[in-house]
N, C-alpha and C positions, 0 to 999 in steps of 0.2 A: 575718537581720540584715544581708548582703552587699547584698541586694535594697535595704535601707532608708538604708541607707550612699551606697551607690550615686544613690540617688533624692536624698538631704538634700544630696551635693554638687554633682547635676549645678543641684539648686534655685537660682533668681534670690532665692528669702527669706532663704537663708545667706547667700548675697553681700553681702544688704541690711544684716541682723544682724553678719556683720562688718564692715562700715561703719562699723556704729552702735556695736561694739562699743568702736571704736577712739579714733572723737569722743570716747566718754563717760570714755575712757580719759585723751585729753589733757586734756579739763574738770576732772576728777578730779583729777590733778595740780595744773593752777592754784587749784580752787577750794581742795584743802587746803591750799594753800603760804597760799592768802589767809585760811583758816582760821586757820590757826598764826598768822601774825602780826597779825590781829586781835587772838587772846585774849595775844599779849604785851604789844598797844599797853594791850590789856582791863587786864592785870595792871599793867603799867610807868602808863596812870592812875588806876589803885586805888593807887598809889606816891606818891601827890601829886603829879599833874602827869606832863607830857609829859615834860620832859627829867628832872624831879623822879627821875625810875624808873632811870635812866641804870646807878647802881650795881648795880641788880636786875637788870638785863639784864646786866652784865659778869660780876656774880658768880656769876648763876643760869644765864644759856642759854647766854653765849658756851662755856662746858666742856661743857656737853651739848651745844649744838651741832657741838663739833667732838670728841665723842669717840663720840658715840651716833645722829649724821646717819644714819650708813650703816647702821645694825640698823633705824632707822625704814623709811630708804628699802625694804631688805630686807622688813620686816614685811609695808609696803605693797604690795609686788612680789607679795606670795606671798598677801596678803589678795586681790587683781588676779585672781593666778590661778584661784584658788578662784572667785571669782566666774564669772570668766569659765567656767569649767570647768560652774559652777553654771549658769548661763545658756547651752551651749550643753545640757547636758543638759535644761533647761526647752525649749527652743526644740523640741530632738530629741523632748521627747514630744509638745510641741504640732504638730509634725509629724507624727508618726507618730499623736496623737490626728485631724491635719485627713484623712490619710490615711485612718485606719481610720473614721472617721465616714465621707468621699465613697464607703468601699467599701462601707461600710452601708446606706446611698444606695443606690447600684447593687442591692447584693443586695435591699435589700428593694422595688425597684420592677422588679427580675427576678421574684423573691416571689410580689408586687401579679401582676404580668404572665402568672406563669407559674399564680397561682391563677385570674384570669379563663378563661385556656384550658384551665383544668381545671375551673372549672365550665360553660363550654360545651359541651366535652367528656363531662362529665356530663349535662347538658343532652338534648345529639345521643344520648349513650345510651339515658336513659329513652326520650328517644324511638323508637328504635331498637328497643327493649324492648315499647311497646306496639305496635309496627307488628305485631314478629314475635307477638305473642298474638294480636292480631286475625288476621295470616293463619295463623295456628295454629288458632284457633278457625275459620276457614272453609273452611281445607283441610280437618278433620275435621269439619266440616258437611258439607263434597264427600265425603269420603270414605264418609263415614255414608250419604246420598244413595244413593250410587254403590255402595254393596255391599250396597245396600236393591234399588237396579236390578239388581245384579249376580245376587241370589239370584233375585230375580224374574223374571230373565229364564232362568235358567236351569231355575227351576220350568217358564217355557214350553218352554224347550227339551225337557224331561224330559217333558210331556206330548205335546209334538209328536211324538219322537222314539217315545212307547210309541202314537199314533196312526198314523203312520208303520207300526209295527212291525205293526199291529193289520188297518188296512190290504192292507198285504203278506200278512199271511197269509189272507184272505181273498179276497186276488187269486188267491193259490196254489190255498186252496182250492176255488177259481172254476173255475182252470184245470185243475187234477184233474179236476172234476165235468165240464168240457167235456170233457176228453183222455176221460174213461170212458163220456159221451154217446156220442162220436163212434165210441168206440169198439165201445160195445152198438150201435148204428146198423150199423156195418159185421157184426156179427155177429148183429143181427135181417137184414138183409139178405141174410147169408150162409146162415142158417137156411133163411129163406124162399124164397130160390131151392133150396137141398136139400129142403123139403118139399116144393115142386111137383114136382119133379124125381121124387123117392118116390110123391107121388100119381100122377104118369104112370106108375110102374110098376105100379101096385097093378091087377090085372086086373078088367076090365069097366069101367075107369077112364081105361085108355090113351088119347091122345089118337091120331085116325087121322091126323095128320102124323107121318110119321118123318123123324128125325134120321141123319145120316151117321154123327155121333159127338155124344154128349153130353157129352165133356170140351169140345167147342167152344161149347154153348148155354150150359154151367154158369158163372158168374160166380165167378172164385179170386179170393183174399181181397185178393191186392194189387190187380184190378180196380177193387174197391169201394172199395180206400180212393184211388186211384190221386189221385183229382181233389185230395180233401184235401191229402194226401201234398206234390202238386207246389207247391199254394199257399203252401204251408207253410214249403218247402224254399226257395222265390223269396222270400220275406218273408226269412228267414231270409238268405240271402244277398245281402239291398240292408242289412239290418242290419251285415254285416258289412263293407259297403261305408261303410256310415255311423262306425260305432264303432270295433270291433278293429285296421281299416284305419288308422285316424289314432294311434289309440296305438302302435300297430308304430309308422307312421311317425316319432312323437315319440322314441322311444326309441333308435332309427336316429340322429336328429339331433344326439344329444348326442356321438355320437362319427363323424359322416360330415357334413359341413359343404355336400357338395353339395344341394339340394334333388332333383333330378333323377335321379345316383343313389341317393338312399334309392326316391321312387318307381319306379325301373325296376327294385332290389330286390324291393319288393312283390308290382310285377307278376308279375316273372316267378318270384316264390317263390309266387304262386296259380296260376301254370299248371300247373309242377310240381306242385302239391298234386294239380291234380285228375289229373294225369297218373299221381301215386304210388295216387291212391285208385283210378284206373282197374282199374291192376294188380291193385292189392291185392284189388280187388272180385272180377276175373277168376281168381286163387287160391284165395278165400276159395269163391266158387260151386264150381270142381271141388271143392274139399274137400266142401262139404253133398253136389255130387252121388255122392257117392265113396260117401261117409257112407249117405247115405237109397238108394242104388239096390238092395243085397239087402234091404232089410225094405219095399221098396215094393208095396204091393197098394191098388187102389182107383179109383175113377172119375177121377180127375184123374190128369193127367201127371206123371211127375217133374219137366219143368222149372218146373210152377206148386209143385208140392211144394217145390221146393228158394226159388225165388222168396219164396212166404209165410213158408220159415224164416228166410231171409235177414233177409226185412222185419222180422219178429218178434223177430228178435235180432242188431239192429246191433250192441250192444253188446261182442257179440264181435269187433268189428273192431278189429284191432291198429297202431293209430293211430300209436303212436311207432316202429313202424317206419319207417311214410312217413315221417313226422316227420324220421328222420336220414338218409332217401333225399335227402328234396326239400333239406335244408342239403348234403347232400354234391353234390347238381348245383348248388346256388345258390354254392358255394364256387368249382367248376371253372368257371361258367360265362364265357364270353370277351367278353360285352355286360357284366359288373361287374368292378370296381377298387373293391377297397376294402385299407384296412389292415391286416395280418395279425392284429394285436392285437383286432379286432374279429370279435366271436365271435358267428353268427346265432343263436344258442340264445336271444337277447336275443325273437326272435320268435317262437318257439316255440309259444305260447298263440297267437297268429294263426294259422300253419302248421296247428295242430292243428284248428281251429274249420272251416278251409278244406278241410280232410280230409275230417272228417264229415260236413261239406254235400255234396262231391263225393262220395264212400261212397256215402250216402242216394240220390242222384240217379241211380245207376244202377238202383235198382231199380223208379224209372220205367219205364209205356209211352206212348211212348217215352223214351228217356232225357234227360235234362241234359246241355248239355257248353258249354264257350267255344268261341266262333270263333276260327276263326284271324288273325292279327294279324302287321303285318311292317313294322319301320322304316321309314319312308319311302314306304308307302302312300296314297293315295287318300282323303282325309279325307270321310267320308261320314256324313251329318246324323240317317242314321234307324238308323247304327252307334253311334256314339261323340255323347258330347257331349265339346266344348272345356274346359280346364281354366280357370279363372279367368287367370292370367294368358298364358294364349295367344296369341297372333297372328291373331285373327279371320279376317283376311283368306289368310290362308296357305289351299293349297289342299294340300299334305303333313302326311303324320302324322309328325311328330320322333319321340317315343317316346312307350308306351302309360303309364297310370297304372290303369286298371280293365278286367278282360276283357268279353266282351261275352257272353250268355247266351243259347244258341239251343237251340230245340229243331226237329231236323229242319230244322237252316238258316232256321229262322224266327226272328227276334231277340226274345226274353221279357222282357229286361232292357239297357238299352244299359248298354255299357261309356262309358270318361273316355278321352279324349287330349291331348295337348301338338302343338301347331303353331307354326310359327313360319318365318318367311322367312330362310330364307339360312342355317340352320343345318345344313341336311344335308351341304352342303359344309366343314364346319367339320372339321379332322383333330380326333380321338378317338382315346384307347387302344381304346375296346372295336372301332373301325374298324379300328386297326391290326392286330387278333387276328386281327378273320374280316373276311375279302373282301366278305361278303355278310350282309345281316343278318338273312336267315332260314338261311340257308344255314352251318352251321360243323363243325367237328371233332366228331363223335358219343362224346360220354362219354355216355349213355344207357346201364344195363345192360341193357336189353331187346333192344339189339342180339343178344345171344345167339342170342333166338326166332326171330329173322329175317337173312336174307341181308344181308349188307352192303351191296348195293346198294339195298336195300330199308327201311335204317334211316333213320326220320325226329327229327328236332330235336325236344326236346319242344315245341316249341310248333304246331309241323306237328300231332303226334299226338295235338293235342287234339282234331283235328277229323278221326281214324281213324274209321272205319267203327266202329258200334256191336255190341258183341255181345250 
């Protein structure tokens, strides 16, 4: 109501209306005064005549006019007000009517407005509605598709996988059937030099050449397989150059960020190998000969005796012992830095694989072994190949990455090197250890067996005289 107050006065229409209020006010006034004395002139000539009425007016209105003026005037005053009172409340609705009609206006072409954008609105949904069914309906057409491929590729995979399997064992059982060929092979052979051997003695039979000794004619069991044997043992160690060699290496990487030393790692944890299988071989033989020398009787030697048992049961070779020789000198050794936190157990499964190739290789004639190798040597073409990223033209070996495989100083298998120009003079921790880099401080435990002056590096000792 303060709102509508407020609005009706600040209004130019009220201003207007009381204007008009006011005219009609003075009009009003003359027009009755000119009333009234009309209907007296009205009455005074119903009197016969103009002045004829003269008495009528003295006896009749002069007393009411002057005793009853002021109650008219009054009556009139308060008739006025009322009016006015009546007229400003007409005015005040028809305001408050023009008002609430223009608000009606507005709202309903807010209404109008706001129902347009609510059927657009509705509009953009349906449509929104059939977008999302259609790509509902063809996501689960993809998806239907797609777990249609899904199974069916995994039915291939599932037959692959049992071909695969299928495969595999008939590669085994391949290789069985070869491993037991070669093996009746070596033992028709072994046979049939013992039945000559027997027909030579049988008399009237003898042959008239005689023999000095017939353990030297007689062919022992690791002779015959000798050839096999070595081929065998050389596959076997470029394999390990190919595979074992790089997953060590990977495994190194995640916690040794140098490339250079994880490979100088490798290497020299396979020298060690075969340096621990060395020994280990040279124990393990006194023991058989220990073993077989009081129940020995027979044409053949003990050392082929012991030899054939050996061959015939690597498997007693106690592998994890080397296994935690070769980390305990690969930990001390003074050409590696590495973080304490990092534990070589990580390459173990290498260490191990490298064992049993060196093991086996002693029981070669003649034996297996790596060359010897030394920082900062002689890079030589029919030794070593260069690593990928090498220095081609470099005429020094920086450091080794694969040993090289000789038999009798004859090279079987080249080893890998690193060359590079200008880094042999580069200071290094492992230069700062040892003055020399064949040359260092002997943690070797084999020193025991030998003079102190006579202890070699293990990497010298790979290429110790054979026993």
């Amino acid at each position: 109501m303060a709102d509508t107050l407020r609005r009706l006065v600040k209004s130019v229409v009220y201003k207007l209306m009381q204007n008009k209020l006011e005219s009609w006010y003075k009009e009003y006034h003359l027009q009755s005064n000119c009333v009234f004395w009309r209907n007296i002139q009205k009455r005074t000539y119903l009197q016969r005549g103009i002045y004829s009425g003269i008495d009528t007016i003295k006896s009749r209105f002069l007393p009411w006019l002057g005793s009853n003026f002021t109650v008219i005037t009054s009556g009139v005053d308060a008739s006025l007000s009322l009016m006015q009172e009546s007229a400003e409340k007409d005015w005040k609705l028809k305001e408050l009517a023009t008002v609430h009609d223009q608000e009606m206006l507005e709202l309903e072409t807010e209404l109008n407005t706001t129902r347009r954008q609510l059927g657009a609105v509705k509009q953009e949904l349906a449509e929104a509605h059939l977008e999302l069914d259609d790509t509902q309906n063809k996501s689960a057409a993809t998806f239907l598709e797609t777990e249609d491929e899904i199974i069916t590729l995994r039915a291939e995979l599932r037959a692959f996988r049992d071909q695969v399997r299928y495969y595999k064992q008939k590669v085994d059982v391949l290789d069985n059937y070869e491993h037991k060929i070669r093996q009746l092979k070596d033992e028709v052979s072994f046979l049939s030099a013992e039945k000559s051997l027997l027909q030579e003695r049988i008399p009237g039979r003898r042959s008239p050449i005689t023999f000095p000794s017939v353990n030297r004619s007689r062919p022992t069991y690791g002779k015959l397989t000798n050839a096999s044997r070595q081929a065998r043992l050389i596959s076997r160690f470029n394999d390990i150059y190919a595979n074992e060699r790089l997953n060590a290496q990977n495994l190194l990487r995640r916690y040794v960020d140098d490339l250079g030393m994880v490979q100088r790692i490798i290497f020299i944890a396979t020298a060690e190998a075969f340096q621990a299988a060395k020994m280990a071989f040279r124990q393990f033989k006194l023991q058989v000969r220990k073993t077989l020398s009081p129940s020995h009787h027979g044409p053949e030697s003990l050392d082929d005796n012991v030899m054939t048992y050996i061959i015939r049961n690597l498997d007693l070779y106690d592998v994890q012992s080397s296994i935690n020789d070769v980390i305990r000198s690969i930990s001390v050794h003074p050409k590696i830095s590495i973080l304490p936190e990092v534990d070589l157990i990580l390459i173990s499964s290498f260490i191990r694989e490298i064992c049993r190739v060196a093991f086996a290789m002693q029981t070669l004639e003649p034996p297996l072994d790596i060359a010897f190798s030394a920082d900062g040597e002689l890079f030589n073409e029919n030794k070593y190949r260069r690593s990928y990223d090498s220095d081609f033209t470099a005429p020094l070996v920086v450091y080794h990455i694969w040993p090289t495989l000789v038999e009798n100083d004859i090279i079987v298998a080249k080893g890998e090197a690193f060359t590079k120009r200008g880094a042999l003079w580069a200071p290094s921790k492992s230069r700062s250890r040892s003055s020399s880099p064949v040359r260092f401080h002997s943690t070797n435990p084999d020193c025991g067996l030998l003079s102190q002056s006579h202890c070699l590096s293990p990497i010298r000792q790979s290429i110790s005289p054979r026993h």
